[in-house]
C-alpha positions in Angstrom: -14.0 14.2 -2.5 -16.1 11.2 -3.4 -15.7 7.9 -1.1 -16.0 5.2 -3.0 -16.9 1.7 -1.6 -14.7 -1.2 -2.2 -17.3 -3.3 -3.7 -18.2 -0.5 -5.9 -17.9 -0.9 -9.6 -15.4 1.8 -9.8 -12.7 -0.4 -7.8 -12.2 -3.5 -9.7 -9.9 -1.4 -12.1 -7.7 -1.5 -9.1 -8.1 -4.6 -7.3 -10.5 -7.4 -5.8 -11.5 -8.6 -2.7 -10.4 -12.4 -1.1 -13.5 -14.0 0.0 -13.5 -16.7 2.3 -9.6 -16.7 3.9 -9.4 -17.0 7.1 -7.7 -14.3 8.7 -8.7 -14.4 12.5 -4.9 -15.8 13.9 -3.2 -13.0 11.6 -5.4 -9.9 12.6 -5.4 -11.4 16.8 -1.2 -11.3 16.0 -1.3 -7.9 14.3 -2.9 -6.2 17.9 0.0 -8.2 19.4 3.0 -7.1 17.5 2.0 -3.3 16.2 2.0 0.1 17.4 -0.3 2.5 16.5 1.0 6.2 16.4 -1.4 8.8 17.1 0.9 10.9 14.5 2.2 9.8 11.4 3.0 5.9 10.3 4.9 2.8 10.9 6.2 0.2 8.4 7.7 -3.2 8.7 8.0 -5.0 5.8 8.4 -8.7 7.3 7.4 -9.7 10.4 8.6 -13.4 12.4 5.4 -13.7 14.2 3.1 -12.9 11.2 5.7 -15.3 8.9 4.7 -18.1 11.4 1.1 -18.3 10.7 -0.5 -21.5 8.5 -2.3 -18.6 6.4 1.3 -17.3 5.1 1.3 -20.7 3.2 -2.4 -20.2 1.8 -0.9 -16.9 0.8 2.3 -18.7 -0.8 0.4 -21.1 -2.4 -3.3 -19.8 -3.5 -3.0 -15.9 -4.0 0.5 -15.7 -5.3 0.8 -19.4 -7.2 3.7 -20.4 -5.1 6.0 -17.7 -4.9 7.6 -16.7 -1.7 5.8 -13.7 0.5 6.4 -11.5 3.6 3.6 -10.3 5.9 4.5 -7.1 7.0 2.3 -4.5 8.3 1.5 -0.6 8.7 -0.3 1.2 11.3 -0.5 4.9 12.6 -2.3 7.5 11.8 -2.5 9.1 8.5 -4.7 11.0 6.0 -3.1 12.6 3.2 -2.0 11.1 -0.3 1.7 12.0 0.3 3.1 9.7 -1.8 2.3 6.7 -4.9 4.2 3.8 -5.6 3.6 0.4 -7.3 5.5 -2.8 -7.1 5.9 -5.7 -9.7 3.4 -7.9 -8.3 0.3 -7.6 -6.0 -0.2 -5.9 -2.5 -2.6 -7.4 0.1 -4.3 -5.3 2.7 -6.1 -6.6 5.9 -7.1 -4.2 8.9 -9.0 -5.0 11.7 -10.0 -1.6 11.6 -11.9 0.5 8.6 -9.5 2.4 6.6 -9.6 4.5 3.2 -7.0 3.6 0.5 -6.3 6.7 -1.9 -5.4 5.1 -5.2 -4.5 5.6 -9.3 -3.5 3.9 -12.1 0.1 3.6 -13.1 -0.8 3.7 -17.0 -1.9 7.5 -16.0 1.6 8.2 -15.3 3.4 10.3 -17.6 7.0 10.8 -17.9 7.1 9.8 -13.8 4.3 12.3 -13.1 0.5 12.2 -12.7 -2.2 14.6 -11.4 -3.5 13.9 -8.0 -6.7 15.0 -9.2 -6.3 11.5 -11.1 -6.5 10.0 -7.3 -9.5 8.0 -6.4 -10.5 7.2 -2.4 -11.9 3.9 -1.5 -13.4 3.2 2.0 -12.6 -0.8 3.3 -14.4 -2.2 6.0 -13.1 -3.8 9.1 -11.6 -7.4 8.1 -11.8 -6.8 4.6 -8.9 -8.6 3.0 -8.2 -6.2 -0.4 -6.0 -7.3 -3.1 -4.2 -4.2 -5.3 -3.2 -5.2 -9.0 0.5 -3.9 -9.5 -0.6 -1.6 -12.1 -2.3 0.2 -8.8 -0.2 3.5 -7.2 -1.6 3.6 -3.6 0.2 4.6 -0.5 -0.6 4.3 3.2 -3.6 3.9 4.1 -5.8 6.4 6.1 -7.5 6.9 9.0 -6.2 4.8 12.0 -5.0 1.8 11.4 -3.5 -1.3 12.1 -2.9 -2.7 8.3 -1.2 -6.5 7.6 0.6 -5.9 4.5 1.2 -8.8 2.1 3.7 -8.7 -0.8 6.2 -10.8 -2.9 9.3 -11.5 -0.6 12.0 -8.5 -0.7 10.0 -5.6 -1.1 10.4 -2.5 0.6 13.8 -3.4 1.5 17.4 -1.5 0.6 17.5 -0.6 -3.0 19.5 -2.0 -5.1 22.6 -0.2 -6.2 22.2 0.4 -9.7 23.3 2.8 -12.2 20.0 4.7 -13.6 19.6 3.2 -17.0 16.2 3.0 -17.5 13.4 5.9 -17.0 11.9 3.9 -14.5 15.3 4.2 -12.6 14.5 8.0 -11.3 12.1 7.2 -8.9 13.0 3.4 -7.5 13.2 3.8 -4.1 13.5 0.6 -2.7 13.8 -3.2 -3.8 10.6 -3.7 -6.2 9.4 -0.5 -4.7 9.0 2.9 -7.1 7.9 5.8 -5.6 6.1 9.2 -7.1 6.0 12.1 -3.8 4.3 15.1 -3.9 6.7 18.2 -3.4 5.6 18.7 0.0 6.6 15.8 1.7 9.8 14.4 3.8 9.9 12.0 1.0 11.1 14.4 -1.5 12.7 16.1 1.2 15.1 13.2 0.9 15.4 12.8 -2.6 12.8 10.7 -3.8 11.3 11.8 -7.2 8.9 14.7 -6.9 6.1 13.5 -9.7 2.9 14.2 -7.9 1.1 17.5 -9.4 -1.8 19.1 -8.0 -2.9 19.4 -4.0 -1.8 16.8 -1.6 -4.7 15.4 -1.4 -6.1 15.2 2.8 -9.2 13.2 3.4 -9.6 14.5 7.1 -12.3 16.5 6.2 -14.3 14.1 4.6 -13.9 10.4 7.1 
């Protein structure tokens, strides 16, 4: 599998990089309040100490024109596709630590399914802070990681109960979070909407 670098020309159908934030005080927090599994991943969605930080008001104010956001964060150890899921709105990504994002376009899906073979990987250095449009599927990251994760203010949290109406219903999986799994995951496991054709994809070989 090809490894593509984030400043590559091939990402900026999936996102851009923040130049020139400051993110020293949230990364020195991140080590404070995170685990880092040696198997498998870890998720908060919205965490006090991270909340507390000046930059969460740069974030507010200059990345997301004013609209409220949680800073979050997921760390572990991980390297297979798994899963996709988008949100309505953007995702922000800051490790201290290099990690590999596997990601797609949501206008590939097709009736809630897509191809993994559709699946691009992306390497991001150490400190890189990476900004992923909302028409990007991505995942967790890989590799080991400690991962700050930045989005509008609710997400990830209970869904909503709703009556499926819509054919985006099948596979919401949270609030402003819709999920695609592969077969062969605990996520589908547990219901989530099996979409994902094709291998599940595993970058171990190749980091």
């Amino acid at each position: 599998m090809i490894i593509y670098d984030v400043r590559s020309d091939e990402f900026r159908a999936f996102g851009r990089i923040i130049d020139g934030m400051d993110t020293e005080a949230l990364l020195d927090a991140l080590e404070k309040v995170s685990p880092c599994p040696e198997d498998g991943t870890v998720y908060v969605p919205d965490v006090p100490e991270l909340d507390s930080l000046p930059v969460h008001k740069f974030l507010s104010e200059h990345v997301y024109g004013g609209l409220p956001v949680q800073i979050g964060y997921c760390s572990g150890t991980n390297y297979k596709l798994n899963c996709l899921e988008y949100h309505k709105g953007s995702e922000i990504n800051i490790s201290p630590d290099e990690i590999f994002l596997l990601l797609a376009d949501l206008r590939d899906v097709r009736d809630g399914r897509i191809d993994t073979s559709r699946v691009k990987a992306f390497r991001i250095p150490p400190r890189t802070a990476v900004l992923l449009y909302e028409t990007t599927l991505h995942y967790a990251p890989c590799g080991k990681f400690r991962t700050i994760i930045v989005l509008p203010y609710g997400t990830n949290g209970e869904k909503p109960a709703i009556k499926e109406e819509t054919a985006e219903d099948k596979y919401l999986w949270g609030a402003n979070k819709w999920l695609i799994a592969h077969p062969d995951t605990a996520e589908a496991e547990a219901g989530a909407f099996a979409g994902l054709t094709g291998e599940n994809i595993d970058i171990s070989a190749f980091v």
